[in-house]
C-alpha positions in Angstrom: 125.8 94.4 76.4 128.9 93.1 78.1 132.0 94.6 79.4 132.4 98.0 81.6 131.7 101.2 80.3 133.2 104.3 80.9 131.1 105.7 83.4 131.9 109.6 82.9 130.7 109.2 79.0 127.9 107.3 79.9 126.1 109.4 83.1 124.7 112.6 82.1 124.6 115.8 84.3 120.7 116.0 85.0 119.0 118.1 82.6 120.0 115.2 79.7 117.5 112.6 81.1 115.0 114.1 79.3 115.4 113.2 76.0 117.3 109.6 77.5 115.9 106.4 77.5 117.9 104.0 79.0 120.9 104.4 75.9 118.5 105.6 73.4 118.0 109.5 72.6 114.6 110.6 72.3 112.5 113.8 71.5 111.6 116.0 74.4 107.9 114.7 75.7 109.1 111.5 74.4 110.7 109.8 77.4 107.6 110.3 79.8 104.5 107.9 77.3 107.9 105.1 77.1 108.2 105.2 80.9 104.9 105.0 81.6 104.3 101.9 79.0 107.2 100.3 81.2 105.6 100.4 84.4 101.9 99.6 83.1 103.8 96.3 82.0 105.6 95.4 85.3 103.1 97.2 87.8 101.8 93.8 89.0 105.8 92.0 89.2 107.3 95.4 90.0 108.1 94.5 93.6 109.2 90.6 92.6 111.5 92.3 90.3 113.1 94.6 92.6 114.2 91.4 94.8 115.4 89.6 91.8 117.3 92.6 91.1 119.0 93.4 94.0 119.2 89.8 95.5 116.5 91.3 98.6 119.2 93.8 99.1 116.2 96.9 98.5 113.9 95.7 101.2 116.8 96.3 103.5 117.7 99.7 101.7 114.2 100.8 102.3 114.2 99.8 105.6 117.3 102.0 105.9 115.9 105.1 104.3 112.9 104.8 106.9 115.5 104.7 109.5 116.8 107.6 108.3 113.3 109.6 108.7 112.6 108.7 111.8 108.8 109.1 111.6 107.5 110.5 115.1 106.0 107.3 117.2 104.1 109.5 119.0 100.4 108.9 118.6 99.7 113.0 119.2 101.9 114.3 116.7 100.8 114.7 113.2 103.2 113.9 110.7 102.6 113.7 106.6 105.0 112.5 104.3 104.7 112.7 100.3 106.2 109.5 98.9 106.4 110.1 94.9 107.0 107.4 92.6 105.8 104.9 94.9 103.1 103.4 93.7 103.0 99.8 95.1 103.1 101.4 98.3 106.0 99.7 99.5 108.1 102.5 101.5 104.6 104.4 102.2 103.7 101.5 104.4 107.4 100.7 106.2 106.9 104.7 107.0 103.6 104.9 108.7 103.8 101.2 110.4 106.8 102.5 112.0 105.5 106.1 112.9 102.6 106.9 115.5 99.2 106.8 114.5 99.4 110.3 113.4 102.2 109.7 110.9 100.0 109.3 107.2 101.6 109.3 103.7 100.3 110.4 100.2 101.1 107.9 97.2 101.7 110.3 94.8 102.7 108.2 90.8 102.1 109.2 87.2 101.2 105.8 86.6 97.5 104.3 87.3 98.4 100.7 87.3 100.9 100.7 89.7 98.4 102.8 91.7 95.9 100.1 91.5 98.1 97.6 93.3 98.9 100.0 96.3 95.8 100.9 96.8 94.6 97.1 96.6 97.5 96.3 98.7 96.8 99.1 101.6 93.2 97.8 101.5 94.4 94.5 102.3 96.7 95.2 104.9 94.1 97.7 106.5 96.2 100.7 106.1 93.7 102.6 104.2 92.6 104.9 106.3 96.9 106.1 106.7 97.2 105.9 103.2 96.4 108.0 100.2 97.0 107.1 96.5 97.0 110.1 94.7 97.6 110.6 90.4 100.5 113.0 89.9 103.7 114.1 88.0 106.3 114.5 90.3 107.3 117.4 87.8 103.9 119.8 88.6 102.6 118.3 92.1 99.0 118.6 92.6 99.9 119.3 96.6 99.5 123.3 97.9 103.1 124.4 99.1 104.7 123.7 102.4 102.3 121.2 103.1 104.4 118.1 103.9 106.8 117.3 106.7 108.4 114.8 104.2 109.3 113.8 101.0 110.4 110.7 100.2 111.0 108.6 96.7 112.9 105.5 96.2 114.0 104.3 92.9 111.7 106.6 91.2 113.8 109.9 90.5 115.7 108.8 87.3 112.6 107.8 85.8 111.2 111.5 85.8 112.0 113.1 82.9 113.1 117.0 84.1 115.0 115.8 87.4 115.3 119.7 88.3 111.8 120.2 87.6 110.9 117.2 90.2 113.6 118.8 92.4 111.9 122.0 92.6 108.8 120.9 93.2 110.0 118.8 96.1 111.1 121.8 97.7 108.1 123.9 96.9 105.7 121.3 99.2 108.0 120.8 102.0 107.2 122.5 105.1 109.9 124.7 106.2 112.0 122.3 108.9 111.3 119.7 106.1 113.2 116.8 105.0 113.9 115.3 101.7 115.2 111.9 101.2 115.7 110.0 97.5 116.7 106.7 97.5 118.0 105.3 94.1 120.4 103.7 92.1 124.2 104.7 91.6 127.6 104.6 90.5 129.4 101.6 92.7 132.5 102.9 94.1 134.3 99.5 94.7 137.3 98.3 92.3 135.9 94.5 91.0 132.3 95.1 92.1 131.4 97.3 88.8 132.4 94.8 86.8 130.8 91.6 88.3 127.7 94.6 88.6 127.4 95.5 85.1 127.5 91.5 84.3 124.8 90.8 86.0 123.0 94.0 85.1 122.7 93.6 81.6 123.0 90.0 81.0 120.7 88.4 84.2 118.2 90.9 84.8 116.4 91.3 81.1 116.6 87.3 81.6 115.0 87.0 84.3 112.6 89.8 83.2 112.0 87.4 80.2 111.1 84.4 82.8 109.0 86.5 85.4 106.6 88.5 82.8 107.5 87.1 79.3 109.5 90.5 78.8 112.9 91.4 79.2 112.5 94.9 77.1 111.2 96.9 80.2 114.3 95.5 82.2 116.7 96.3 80.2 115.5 99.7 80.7 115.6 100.1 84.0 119.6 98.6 83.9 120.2 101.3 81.3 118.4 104.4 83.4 120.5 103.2 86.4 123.7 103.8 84.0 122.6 107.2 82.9 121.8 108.5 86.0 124.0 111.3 87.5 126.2 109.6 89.9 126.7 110.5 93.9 128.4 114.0 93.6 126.2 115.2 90.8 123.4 114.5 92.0 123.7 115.9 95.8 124.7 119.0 93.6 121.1 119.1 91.7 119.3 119.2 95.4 121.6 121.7 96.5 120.6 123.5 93.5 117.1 123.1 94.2 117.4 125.1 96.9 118.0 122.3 99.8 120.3 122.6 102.9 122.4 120.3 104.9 122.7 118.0 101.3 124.6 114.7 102.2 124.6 111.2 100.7 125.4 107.7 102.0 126.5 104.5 99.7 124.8 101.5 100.4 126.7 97.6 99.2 129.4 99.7 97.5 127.5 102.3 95.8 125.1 99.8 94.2 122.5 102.1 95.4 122.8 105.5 97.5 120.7 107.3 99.9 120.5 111.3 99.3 119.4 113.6 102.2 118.3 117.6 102.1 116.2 119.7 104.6 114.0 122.7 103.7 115.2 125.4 105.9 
């Protein structure tokens, strides 16, 4: 697909992501078995993907969104933090290397394999005993309420079927005090950017998805979720909605992705 499309017609208002994938309409309990055959594919490239996809630009977004937390360096001070979505364990480890030895993260994904390479990956790295990798749907959280100081999921919301649902729930395990953050994909907000964006986007990306794992279906995908999405304004709407306070946002390389903020008070 070249050329720009209208970006009002195209993003839906949150409760329509159910039944989209990417620009094809499905039947409700449909979307979540196609997501979840997506990520089995690329579990073990996910991460290689990502820079090829943002040019490195998401390491530096992550690293930003940990900034943001501000995990306690204090070695005393316990401090948990939920991180859905994130399988690989990529933000899950930027948070508790840059916390005190008391700051420990839950891995909580729908999906097994990418699972398997966080948890072979935390291993590794000798994070094990700071990191848990834990099956779950970020839409019925296997977690008692108010039991996190923390939630955090990058790139991982529009993939969730019932975005309120997930909302919700993030609310319900936050500790009072608590803070939400979700980093993902948005609308870009600079004239000339979108189009050179959506260029790239859907010509390059399933290419290169082509070259790096001998499929560019899952790819094209994840370009068309990012398109579907709620944009900026919407979406800080839905966490309001969900019950959060203090709900702000912050654009990252011209909206190309966008860093949401709540607190549980």
């Amino acid at each position: 697909m070249s050329g720009r499309m209208d970006s009002d017609r195209a993003r839906t208002h949150g409760p329509e992501m159910a039944t989209s994938f990417g620009f094809r309409t499905v039947e409700n309990g449909e979307k979540q078995p196609l997501v979840n055959d997506v990520f089995h594919q690329v579990a073990n490239r996910y991460d290689l993907m990502n820079d090829l996809m943002s040019g490195g630009l998401h390491r530096l977004w992550k690293d930003a969104m940990v900034s943001s937390l501000a995990p306690p360096r204090s070695n005393t001070r316990a401090f948990r933090v939920l991180d859905v979505a994130g399988g690989t364990g990529d933000v899950a480890t930027r948070i508790v290397t840059r916390g005190g030895a008391q700051t420990n993260a839950v891995v909580c994904d729908i999906n097994g394999s990418m699972l398997q390479v966080g948890q072979t990956r935390a291993e590794k790295a000798g994070l094990s005993d700071r990191l848990r990798f834990v099956e779950g749907n970020a839409e019925d959280l296997p977690f008692p309420d108010r039991s996190f100081d923390a939630y955090t999921i990058a790139f991982g919301i529009r993939n969730v079927p019932r975005i309120d649902k997930a909302l919700t729930e993030a609310r319900r395990v936050l500790k009072r005090g608590g803070r939400f953050l979700c980093l993902e994909f948005s609308q870009v907000d600079v004239a000339g950017l979108d189009r050179i964006y959506d260029a790239f986007s859907f010509n390059a990306i399933p290419a290169m998805g082509r070259l790096v794992t001998g499929d560019g279906e899952p790819y094209r995908y994840l370009v068309e979720s990012i398109r579907k999405f709620p944009n900026q304004e919407r979406f800080a709407d839905m966490i309001r909605e969900a019950g959060f306070s203090r709900v702000d946002h912050r654009n990252y390389s011209g909206g190309i992705a966008c860093l949401h903020s709540g607190w549980a008070i």
